[in-house]
C-alpha positions in Angstrom: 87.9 123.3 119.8 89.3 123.9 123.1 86.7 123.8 125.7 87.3 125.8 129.2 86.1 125.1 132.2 85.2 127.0 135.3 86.4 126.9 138.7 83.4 126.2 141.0 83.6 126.2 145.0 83.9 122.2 145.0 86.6 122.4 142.2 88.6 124.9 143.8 91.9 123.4 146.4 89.7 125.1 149.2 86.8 123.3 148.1 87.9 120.0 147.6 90.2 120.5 151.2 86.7 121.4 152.7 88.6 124.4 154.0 86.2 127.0 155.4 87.3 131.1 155.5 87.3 131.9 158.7 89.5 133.8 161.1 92.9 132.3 162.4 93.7 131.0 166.0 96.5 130.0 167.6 97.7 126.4 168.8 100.8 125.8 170.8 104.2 124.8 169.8 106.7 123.4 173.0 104.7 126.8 174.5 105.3 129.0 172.2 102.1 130.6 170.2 101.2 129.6 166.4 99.3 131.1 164.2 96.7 129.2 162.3 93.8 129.1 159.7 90.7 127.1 158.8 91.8 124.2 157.1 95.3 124.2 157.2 96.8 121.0 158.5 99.3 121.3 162.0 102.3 120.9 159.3 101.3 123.5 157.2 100.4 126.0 160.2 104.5 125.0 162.2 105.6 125.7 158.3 104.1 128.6 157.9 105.7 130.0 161.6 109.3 128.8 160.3 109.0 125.5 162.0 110.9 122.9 160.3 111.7 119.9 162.7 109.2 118.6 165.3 110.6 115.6 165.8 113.6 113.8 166.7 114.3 109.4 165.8 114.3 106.9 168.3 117.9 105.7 167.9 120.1 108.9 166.5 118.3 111.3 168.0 118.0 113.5 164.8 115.6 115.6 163.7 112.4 115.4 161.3 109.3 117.2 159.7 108.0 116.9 156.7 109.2 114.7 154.4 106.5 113.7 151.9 103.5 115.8 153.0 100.4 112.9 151.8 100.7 110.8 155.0 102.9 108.1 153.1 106.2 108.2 155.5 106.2 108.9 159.7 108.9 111.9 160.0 105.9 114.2 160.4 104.9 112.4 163.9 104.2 115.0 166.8 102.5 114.9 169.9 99.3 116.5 169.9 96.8 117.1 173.5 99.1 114.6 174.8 98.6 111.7 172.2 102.0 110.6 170.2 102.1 109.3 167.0 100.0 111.8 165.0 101.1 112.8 161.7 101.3 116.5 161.4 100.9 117.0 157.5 97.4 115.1 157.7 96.0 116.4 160.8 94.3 119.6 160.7 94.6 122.2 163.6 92.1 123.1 165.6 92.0 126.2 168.1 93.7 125.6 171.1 95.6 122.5 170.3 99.0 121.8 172.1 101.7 120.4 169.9 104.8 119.4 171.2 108.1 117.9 169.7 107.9 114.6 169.8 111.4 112.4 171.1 111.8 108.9 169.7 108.8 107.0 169.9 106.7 109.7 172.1 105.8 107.0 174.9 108.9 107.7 176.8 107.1 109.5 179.6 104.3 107.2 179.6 106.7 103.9 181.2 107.2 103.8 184.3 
């Protein structure tokens, strides 16, 4: 006997992401406007606008995005409301957030 089970709202992807429906918003990409969803991680929203780098290494200067998409590699790493370091594909956007591309290690303008 093959036994089926339903779907429930905890079973769901949405459900298990928390993801709430909701209307989209924007956040900011180097200026430009991004649309973006409940839910939906910075990675996913830059994705979505045909956004593919956001980042560029510390000694070649080449560019990264998302690699792996769990939070188990760095090539994600963006600067968000100023803070470097944050990985893209686990944080989730929130209205009004400013991502920009972040350049080597993000702290450059932060020596003196």
């Amino acid at each position: 006997m093959i036994r089926i089970r339903r779907r429930t709202a905890a079973r769901t992807p949405a459900g298990v992401a928390g993801a709430e429906s909701g209307p989209g918003f924007e956040i900011t990409f180097d200026g430009r406007p991004v649309p973006a969803l409940p839910g939906q991680s910075i990675a996913a929203a830059l994705w979505a606008a045909s956004v593919l780098t956001w980042r560029t290494t510390r000694v070649n200067g080449r560019p990264r995005g998302a690699f792996c998409g769990i939070g188990s590699c760095f090539d994600c790493l963006v600067t968000v409301n100023t803070v470097p370091g944050r990985r893209a594909c686990l944080l989730p956007a929130r209205p009004g957030d400013v991502v920009t591309t972040q350049e080597g290690d993000g702290h450059a303008g932060l020596r003196h």
